[in-house]
C-alpha positions as CSV (number, residue, x, y, z in Angstrom):
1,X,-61.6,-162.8,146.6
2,X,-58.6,-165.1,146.8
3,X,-55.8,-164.1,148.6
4,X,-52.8,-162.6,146.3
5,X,-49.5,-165.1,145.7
6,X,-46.7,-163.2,147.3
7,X,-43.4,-162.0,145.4
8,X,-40.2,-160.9,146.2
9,X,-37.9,-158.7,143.7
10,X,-34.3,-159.4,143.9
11,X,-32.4,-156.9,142.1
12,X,-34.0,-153.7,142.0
13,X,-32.5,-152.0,139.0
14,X,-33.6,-151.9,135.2
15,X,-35.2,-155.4,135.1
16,X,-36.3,-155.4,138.4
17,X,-38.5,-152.4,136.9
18,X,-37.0,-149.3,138.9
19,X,-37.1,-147.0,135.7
20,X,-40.8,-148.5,133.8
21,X,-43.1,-146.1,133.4
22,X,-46.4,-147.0,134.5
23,X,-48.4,-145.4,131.6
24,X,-46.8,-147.9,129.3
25,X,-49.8,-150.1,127.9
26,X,-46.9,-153.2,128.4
27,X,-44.7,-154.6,130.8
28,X,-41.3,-155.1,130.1
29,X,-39.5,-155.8,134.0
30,X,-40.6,-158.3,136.4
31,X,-41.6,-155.8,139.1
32,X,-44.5,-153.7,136.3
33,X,-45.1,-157.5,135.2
34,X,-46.1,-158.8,139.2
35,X,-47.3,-155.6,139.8
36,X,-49.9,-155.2,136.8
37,X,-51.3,-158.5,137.8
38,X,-54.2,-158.9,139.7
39,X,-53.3,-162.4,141.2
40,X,-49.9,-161.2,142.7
41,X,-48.6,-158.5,145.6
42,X,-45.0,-157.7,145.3
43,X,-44.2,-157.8,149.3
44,X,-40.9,-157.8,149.5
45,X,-37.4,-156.1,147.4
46,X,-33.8,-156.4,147.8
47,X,-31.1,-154.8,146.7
48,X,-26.9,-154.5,147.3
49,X,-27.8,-150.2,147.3
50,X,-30.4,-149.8,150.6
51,X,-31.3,-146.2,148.5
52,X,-32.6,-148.4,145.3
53,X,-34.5,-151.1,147.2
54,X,-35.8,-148.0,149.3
55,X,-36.9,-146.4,145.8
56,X,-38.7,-149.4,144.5
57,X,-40.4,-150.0,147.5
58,X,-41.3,-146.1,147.3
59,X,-42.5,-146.5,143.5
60,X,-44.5,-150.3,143.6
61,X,-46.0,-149.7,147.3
62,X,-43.6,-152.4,148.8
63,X,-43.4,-152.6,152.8
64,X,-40.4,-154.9,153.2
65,X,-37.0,-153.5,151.7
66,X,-33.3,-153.9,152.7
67,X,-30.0,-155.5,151.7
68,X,-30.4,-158.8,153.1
69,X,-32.2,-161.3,150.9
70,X,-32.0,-163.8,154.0
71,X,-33.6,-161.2,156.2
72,X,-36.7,-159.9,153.4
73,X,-37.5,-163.8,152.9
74,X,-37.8,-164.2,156.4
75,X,-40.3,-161.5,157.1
76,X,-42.5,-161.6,153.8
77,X,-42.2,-165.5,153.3
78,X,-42.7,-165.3,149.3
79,X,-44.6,-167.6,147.2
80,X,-42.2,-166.2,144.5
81,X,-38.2,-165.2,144.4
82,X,-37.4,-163.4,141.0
83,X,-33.9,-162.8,140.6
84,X,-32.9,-160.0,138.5
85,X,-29.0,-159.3,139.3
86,X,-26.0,-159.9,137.5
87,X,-25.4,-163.2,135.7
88,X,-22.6,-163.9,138.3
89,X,-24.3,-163.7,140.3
90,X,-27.3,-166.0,140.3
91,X,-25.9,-168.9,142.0
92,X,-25.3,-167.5,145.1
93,X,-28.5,-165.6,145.5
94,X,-30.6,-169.1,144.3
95,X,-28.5,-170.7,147.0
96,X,-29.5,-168.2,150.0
97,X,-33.2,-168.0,148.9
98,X,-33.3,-171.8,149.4
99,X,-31.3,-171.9,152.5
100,X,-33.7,-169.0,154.1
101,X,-37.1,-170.3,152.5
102,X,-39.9,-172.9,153.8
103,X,-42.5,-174.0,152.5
104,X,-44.4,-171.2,151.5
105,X,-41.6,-171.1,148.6
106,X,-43.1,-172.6,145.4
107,X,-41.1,-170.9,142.4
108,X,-37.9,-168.8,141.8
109,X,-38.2,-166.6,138.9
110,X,-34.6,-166.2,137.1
111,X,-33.1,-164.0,134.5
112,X,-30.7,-165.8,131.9
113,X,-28.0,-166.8,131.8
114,X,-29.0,-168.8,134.3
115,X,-25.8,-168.9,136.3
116,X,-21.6,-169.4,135.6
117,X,-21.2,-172.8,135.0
118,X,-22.2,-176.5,135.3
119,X,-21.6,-177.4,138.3
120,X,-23.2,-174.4,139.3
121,X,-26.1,-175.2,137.2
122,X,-25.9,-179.2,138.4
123,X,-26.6,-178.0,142.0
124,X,-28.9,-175.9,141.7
125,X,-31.2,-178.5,140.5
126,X,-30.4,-180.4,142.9
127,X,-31.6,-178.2,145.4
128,X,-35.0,-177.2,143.3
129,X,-35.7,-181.2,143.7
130,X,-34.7,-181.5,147.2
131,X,-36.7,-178.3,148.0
132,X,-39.5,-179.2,145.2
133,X,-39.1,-175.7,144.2
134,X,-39.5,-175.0,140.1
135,X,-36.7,-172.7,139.2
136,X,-38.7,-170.8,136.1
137,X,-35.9,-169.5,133.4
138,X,-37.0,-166.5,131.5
139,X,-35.4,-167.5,128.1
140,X,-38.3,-164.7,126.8
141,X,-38.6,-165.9,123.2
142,X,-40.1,-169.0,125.0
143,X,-43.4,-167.2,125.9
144,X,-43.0,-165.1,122.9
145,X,-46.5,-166.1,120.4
146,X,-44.4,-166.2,117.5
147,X,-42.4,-168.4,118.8
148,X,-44.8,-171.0,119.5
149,X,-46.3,-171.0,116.2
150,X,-43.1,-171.6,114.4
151,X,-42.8,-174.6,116.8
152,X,-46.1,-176.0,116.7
153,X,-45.9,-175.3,113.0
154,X,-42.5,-177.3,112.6
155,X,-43.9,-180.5,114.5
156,X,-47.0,-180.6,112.3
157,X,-44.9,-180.0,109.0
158,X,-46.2,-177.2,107.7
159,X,-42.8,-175.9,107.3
160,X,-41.0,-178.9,105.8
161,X,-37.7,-179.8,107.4
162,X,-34.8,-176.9,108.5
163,X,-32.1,-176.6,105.6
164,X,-30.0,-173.4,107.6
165,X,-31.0,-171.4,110.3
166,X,-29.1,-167.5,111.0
167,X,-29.1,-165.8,114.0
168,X,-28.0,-162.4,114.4
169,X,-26.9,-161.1,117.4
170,X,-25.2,-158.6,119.3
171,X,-23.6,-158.2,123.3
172,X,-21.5,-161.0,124.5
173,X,-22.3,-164.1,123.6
174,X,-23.4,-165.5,127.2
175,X,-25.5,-162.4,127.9
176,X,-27.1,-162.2,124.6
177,X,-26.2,-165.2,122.2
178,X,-27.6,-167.2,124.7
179,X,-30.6,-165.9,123.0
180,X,-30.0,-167.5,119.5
181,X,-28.8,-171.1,120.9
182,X,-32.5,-171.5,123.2
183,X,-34.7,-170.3,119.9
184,X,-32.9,-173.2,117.9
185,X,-33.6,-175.5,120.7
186,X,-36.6,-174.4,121.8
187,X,-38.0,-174.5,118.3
188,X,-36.6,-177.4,116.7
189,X,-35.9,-179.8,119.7
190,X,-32.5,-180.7,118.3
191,X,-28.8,-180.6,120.3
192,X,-26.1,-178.4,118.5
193,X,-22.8,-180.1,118.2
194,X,-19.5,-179.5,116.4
195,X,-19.6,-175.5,117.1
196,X,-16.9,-173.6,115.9
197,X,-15.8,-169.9,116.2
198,X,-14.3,-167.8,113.1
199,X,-14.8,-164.1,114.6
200,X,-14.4,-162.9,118.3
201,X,-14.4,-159.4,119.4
202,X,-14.7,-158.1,123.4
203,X,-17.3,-156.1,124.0
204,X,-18.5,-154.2,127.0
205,X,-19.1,-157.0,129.1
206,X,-16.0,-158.4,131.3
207,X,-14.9,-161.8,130.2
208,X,-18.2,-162.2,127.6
209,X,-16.6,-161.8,124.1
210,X,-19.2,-161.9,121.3
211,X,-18.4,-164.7,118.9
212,X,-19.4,-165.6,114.9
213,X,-20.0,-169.4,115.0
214,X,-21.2,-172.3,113.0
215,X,-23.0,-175.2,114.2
216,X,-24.7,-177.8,113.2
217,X,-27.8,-180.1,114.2
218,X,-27.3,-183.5,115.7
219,X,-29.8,-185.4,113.9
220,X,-29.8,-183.9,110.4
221,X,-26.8,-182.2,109.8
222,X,-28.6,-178.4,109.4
223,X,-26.2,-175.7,109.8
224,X,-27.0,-173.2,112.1
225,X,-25.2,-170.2,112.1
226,X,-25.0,-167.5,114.7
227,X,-23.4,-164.1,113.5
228,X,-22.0,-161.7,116.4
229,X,-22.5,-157.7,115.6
230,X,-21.4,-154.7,117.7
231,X,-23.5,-152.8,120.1
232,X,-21.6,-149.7,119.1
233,X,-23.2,-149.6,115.8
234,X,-26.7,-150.6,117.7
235,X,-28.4,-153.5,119.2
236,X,-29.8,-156.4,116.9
237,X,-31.7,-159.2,117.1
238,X,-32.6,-161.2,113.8
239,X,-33.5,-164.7,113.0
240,X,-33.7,-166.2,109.5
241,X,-34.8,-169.6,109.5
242,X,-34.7,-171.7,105.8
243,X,-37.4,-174.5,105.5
244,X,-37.9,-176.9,102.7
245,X,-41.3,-175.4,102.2
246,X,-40.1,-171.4,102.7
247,X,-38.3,-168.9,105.0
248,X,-39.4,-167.3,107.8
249,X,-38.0,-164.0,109.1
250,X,-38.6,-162.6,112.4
251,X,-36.5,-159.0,112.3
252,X,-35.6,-156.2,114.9
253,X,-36.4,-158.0,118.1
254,X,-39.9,-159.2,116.6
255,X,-41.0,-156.3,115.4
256,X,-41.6,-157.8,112.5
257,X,-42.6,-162.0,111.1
258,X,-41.8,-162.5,107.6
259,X,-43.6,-165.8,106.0
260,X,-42.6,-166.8,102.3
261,X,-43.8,-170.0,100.8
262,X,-41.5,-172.1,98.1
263,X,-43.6,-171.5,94.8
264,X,-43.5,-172.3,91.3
265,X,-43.5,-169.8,88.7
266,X,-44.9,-170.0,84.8
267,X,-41.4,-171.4,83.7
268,X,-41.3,-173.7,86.9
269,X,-38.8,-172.4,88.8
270,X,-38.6,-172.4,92.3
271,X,-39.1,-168.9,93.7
272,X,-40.4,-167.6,97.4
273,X,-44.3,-165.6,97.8
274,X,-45.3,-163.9,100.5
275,X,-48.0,-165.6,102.5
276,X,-49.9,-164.3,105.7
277,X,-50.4,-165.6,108.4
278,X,-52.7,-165.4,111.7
279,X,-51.1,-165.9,114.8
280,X,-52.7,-165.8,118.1
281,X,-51.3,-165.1,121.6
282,X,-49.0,-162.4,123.6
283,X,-46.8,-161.0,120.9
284,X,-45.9,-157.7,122.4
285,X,-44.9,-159.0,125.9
286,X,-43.5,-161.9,126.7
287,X,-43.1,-161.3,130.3
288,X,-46.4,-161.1,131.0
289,X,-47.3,-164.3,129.2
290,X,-44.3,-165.5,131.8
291,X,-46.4,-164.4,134.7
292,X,-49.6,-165.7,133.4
293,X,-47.8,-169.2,133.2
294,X,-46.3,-169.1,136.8
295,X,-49.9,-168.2,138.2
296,X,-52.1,-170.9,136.3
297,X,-49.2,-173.6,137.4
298,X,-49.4,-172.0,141.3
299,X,-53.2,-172.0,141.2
300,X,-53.4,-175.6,139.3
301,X,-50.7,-176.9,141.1
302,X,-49.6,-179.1,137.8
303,X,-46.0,-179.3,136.7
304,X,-47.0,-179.9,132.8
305,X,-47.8,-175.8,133.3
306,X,-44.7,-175.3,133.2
307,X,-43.4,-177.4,130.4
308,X,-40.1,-176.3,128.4
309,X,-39.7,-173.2,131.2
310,X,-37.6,-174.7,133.6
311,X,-34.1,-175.1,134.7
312,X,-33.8,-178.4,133.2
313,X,-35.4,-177.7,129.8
314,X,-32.5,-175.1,129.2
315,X,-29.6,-177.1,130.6
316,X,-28.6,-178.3,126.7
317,X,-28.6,-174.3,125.9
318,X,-26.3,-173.4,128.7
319,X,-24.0,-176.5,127.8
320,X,-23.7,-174.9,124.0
321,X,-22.8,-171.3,125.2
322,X,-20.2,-172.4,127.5
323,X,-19.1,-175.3,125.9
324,X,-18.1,-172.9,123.0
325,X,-16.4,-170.4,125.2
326,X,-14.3,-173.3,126.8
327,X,-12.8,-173.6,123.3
328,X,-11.8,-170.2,122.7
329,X,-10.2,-170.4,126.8
């Protein structure tokens, strides 16, 4: 049996997987996600409380634990970092797991937003070159099956060409809105330019006000709006994409696809049907799908593994969301 790829949790709270139950038939934290695979061993945690890195280690049988990231690296020497703190901060941590890691480093695993600000984001590729270490983003809609039909499906044409896309979100719209602005680039490969706010509210996150915007595509001129709600009504996630050939729905944080085809009717007028279709893949977890991808590029050693998941292929994303919040400074 080959040996197991070794993994470090940084961040040992709700995405780190302190609270996941283990009789869940899915895994929805990066600790259940490591853990539940066969080809990793999660040998190290860190946390800034020394009683929750303790309790992790307690839960997912880890030896190593403390408060030091420089120290855990040291001892466990990780094949994987996954960083699962505060957005603010990302930078630092990605900066002291390079400073402390050698070559037994090959990926860092990081939750969005991916850190504060350009030229946070400039040097941190800079150091994933220099170190030839992939700095995996998990934008989770990326690994999400639905996803990638809708994208595969665009490309061939099966859709026809975007008319409007709306995204409804809720939660600060660096935290979560970051969200909406990667699904349009993910899916349709096109820059948003010319945003513009006409509703702001604060929220619950410091400094992260939730905005209503309007954008619109580079190359074509699509309007893409993105529609802020409250988290003190309840949490939403929505996407409503219009084609030339139908709309697509995908409601509730994918609980549920919607596909309607343009049709004509006995008097010829344009009207929507419902059509099915059969998709294939992980649709219930994404972050396993994640995992899967990080081990097939670690085993296969081949970059094209892990096309549109790195730090670079989410740069434009992280240029919209704080390019807009610049204009509202």
């Amino acid at each position: 049996m080959n040996p197991k790829y070794r993994v470090v949790i940084v961040g040992c709270g709700t995405i780190g997987g302190l609270h996941e139950e283990f009789s869940l038939p899915v895994s929805y934290s990066h600790g259940m996600a490591f853990h539940s695979h066969q080809s990793f061993e999660i040998v190290g945690c860190v946390d800034k409380k020394l009683s929750r890195a303790r309790e992790f280690s307690n839960r997912y049988g880890v030896n190593e634990y403390g408060v030091e990231i420089d120290q855990i690296i040291k001892k466990t020497k990780p094949h994987i970092v996954c960083i699962c703190t505060p957005d603010t901060t990302h930078y630092d941590i990605t900066m002291t797991i390079f400073s402390n890691s050698g070559s037994h480093l090959k990926l860092i695993f990081l939750e969005k937003p991916v850190c504060e600000n350009r030229i946070e984001l400039s040097k941190m590729l800079e150091q994933s070159e220099s170190k030839n270490v992939s700095i995996v983003v998990n934008m989770s809609r990326r690994y999400h099956a639905w996803y990638k039909w809708i994208k595969e499906n665009y490309r061939s044409g099966r859709l026809g060409s975007l008319v409007r896309s709306d995204i409804h979100y809720y939660g600060g719209w660096i935290h979560n809105g970051v969200h909406g602005v990667d699904v349009v680039h993910f899916l349709f490969d096109e820059a948003l330019i010319n945003g513009k706010i006409y509703e702001s509210w604060s929220g619950p996150i410091s400094n992260d006000p939730t905005y209503s915007a309007r954008f619109e595509t580079r190359k074509g001129g699509v309007p893409v709006w993105f529609h802020g709600f409250s988290e003190e009504y309840y949490q939403v996630f929505d996407c409503d994409f219009k084609f030339s050939n139908g709309r697509l729905r995908i409601t509730n944080f994918e609980e549920q696809l919607v596909w309607q085809k343009s049709a004509s009717n006995d008097l010829g007028e344009k009207i929507l049907m419902h059509e099915n279709i059969d998709i294939e893949g992980n649709i219930v977890c994404p972050i396993e799908e994640a995992v899967t991808v990080m081990e097939k590029y670690l085993r296969d050693d081949n970059k094209t593994d892990l096309t549109n998941h790195l730090l670079q292929d989410v740069e434009n994303t992280m240029n919209v969301v704080w390019g807009l919040t610049e204009k509202n400074a």
